[in-house]
Backbone bond lengths (Angstrom), bond angles and torsions (degrees), N, CA, C in turn:
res aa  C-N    CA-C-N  psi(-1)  N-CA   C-N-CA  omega(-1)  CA-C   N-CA-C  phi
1 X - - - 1.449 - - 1.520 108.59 -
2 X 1.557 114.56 -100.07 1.366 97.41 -177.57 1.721 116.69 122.96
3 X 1.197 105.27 166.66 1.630 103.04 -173.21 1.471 105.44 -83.37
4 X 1.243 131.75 -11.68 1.352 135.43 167.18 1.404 122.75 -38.09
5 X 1.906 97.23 -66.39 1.277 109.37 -178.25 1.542 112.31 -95.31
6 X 1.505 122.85 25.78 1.581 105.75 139.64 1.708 95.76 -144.13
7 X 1.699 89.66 116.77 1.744 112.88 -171.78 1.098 95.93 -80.54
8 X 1.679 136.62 -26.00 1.196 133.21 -176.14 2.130 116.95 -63.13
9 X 1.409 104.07 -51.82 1.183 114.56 170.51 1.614 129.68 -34.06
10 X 1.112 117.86 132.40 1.653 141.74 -166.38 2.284 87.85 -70.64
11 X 1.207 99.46 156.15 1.118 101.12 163.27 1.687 111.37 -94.83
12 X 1.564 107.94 5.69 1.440 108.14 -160.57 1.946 100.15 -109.59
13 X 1.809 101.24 2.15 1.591 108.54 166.72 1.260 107.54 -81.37
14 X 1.406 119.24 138.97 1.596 113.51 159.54 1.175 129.04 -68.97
15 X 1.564 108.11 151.70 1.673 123.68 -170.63 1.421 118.40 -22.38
16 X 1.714 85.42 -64.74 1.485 109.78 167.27 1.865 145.98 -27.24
17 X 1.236 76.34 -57.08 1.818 113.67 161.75 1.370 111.87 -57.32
18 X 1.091 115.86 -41.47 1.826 125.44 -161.01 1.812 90.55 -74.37
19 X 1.760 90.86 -65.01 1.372 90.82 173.01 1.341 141.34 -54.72
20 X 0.728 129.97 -42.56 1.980 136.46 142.29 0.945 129.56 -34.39
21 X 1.537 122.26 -37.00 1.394 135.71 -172.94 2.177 99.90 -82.29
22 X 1.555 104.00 -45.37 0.916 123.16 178.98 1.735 119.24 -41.12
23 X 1.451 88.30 -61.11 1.769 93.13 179.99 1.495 121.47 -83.60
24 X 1.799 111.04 -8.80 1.294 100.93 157.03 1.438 120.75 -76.82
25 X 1.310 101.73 -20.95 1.945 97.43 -179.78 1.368 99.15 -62.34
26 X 1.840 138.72 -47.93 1.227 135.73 -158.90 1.530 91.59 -65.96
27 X 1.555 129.27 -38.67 0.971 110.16 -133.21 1.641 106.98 -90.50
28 X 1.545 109.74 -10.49 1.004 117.00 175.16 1.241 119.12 -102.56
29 X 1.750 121.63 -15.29 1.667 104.18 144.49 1.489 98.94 -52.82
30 X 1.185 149.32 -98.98 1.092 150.88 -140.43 1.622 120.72 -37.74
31 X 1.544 109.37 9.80 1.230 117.20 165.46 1.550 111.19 107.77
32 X 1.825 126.73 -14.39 1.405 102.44 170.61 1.373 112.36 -96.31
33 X 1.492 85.30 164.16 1.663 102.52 -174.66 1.411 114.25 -93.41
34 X 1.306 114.19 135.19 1.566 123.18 -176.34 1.438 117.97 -55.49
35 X 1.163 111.44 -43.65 1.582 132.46 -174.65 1.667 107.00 -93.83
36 X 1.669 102.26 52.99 1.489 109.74 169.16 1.600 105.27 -95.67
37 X 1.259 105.38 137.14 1.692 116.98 162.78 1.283 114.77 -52.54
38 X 1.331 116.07 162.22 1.416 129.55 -46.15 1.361 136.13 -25.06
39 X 1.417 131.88 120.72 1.482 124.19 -157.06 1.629 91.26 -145.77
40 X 1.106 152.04 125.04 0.926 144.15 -178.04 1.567 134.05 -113.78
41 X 1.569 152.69 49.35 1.037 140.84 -154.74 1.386 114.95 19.92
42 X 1.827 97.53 143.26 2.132 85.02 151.32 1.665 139.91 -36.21
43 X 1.369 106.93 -51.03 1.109 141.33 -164.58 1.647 96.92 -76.80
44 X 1.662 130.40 -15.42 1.137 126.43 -177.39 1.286 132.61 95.75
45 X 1.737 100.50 -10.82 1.519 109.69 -175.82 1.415 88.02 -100.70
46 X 1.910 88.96 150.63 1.569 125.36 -168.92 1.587 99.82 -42.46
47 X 1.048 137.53 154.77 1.516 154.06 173.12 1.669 110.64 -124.01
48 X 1.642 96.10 -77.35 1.577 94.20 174.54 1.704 106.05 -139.29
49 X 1.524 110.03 123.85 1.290 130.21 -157.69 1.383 88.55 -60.47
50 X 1.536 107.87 -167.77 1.642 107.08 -161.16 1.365 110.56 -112.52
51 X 1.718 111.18 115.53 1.290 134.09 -161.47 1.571 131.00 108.73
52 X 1.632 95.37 -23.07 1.089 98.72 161.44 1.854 140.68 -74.92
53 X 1.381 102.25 155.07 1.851 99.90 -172.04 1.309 84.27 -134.35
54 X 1.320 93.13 147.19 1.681 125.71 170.96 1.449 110.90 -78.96
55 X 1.351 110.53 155.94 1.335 134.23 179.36 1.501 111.30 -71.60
56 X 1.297 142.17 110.34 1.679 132.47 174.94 1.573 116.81 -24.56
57 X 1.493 120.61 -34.68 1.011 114.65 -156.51 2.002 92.91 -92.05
58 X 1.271 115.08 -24.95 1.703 125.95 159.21 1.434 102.70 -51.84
59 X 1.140 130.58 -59.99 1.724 131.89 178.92 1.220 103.35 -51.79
60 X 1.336 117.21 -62.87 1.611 108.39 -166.83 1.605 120.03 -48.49
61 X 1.892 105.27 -28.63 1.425 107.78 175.61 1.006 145.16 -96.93
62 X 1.482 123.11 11.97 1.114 149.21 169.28 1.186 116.35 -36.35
63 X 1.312 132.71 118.07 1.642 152.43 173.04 1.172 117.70 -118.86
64 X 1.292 124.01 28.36 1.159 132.89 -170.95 1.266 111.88 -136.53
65 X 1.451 135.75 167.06 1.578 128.20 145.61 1.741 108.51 -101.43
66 X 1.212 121.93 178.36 1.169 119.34 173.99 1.420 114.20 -105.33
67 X 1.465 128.80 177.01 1.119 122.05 -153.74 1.603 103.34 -99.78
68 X 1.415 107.18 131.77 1.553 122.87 -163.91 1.703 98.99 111.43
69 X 0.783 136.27 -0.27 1.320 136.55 -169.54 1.621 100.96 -95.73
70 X 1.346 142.57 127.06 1.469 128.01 176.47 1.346 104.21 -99.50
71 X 1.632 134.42 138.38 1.530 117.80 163.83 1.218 100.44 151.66
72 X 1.395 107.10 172.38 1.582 113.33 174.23 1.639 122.35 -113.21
73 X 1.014 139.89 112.52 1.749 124.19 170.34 1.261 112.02 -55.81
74 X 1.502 97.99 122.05 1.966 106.32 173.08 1.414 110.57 -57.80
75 X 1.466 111.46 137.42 1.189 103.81 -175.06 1.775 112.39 -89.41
């Protein structure tokens, strides 16, 4: 892939990054969904079991981060 095909990217991301970032963009034109299970809360408890995807209107409501995520939501 390459810095070509993402014009958006910093020259200050690594190679690496570009590339990773790259084949998830194809991979989700190509029909998968980002928010596939296993997904786990911050806190570690289950969110969405494994295979499962949430409903858009579940995404939109999210008050949470997921787990690996560090931080707090402003309240």
């Amino acid at each position: 892939m390459g810095r070509l095909a993402c014009a958006h990217c910093s020259d200050a991301i690594p190679d690496e990054l570009v590339d990773v970032s790259e084949a998830t963009m194809e991979a989700v034109a190509g029909g998968m969904h980002p928010f596939t299970g296993p997904i786990n809360n911050q806190d570690g408890s289950v969110w969405l079991a494994e295979g499962e995807t949430p409903e858009n209107e579940t995404l939109l409501g999210m008050n949470f981060f997921v787990e690996g995520i560090e931080g707090v939501l402003p309240n």
